[in-house]
C-alpha positions, -999 to +999 in steps of 0.1 A: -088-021+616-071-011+586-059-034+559-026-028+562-023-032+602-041-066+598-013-079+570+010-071+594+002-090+623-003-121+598+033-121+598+049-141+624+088-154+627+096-138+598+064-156+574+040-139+555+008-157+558-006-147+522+030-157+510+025-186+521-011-195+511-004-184+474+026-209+476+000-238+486-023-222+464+003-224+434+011-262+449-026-273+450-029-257+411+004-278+400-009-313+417-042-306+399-027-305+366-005-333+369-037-357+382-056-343+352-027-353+327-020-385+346-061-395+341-060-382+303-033-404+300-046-436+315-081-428+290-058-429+261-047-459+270-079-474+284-092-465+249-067-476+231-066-511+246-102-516+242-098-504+206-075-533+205-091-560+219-122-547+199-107-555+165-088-593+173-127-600+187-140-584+154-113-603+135-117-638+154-157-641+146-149-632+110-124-662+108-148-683+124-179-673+101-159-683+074-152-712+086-180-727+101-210-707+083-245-731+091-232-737+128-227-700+129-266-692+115-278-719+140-260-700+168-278-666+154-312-685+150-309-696+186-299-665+202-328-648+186-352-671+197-339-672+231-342-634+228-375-634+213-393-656+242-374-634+270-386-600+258-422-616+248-430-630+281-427-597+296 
């Protein structure tokens, strides 16, 4: 059947069936860009927060260091230890 006899028994009530497809095509591209700029967008901001909440942490155990300094190496010498006998009895 030749190409152009098929095309025209796609249309029906006055559609064009490839008319229509590119439109959903062109719909389906759109929706794809706007998730992909909606999800860049919530990254950013992911990021951003945990950027935030990295430097009060950062800026909280400096304060504290400084102001408790042997309670602070006793909390590093314990941790270690702890760590130390954990990974050895493996």
């Amino acid at each position: 059947m030749p190409k152009a006899a098929s095309r025209s028994k796609t249309r029906h009530n006055g559609h064009n069936l490839y008319t229509d497809i590119t439109r959903i095509r062109n719909a389906f591209a759109d929706t794809a860009t706007d998730v992909k700029g909606k999800a860049n967008e919530v990254v950013a901001d992911s990021f951003k927060n945990i950027k935030q909440s990295s430097n009060r942490m950062q800026g909280s155990v400096a304060r504290y260091t400084a102001k408790k300094p042997f309670k602070t190496i006793g909390l590093a010498l314990l941790a270690g230890t702890v760590i130390g006998l954990l990974l050895r009895r493996k």
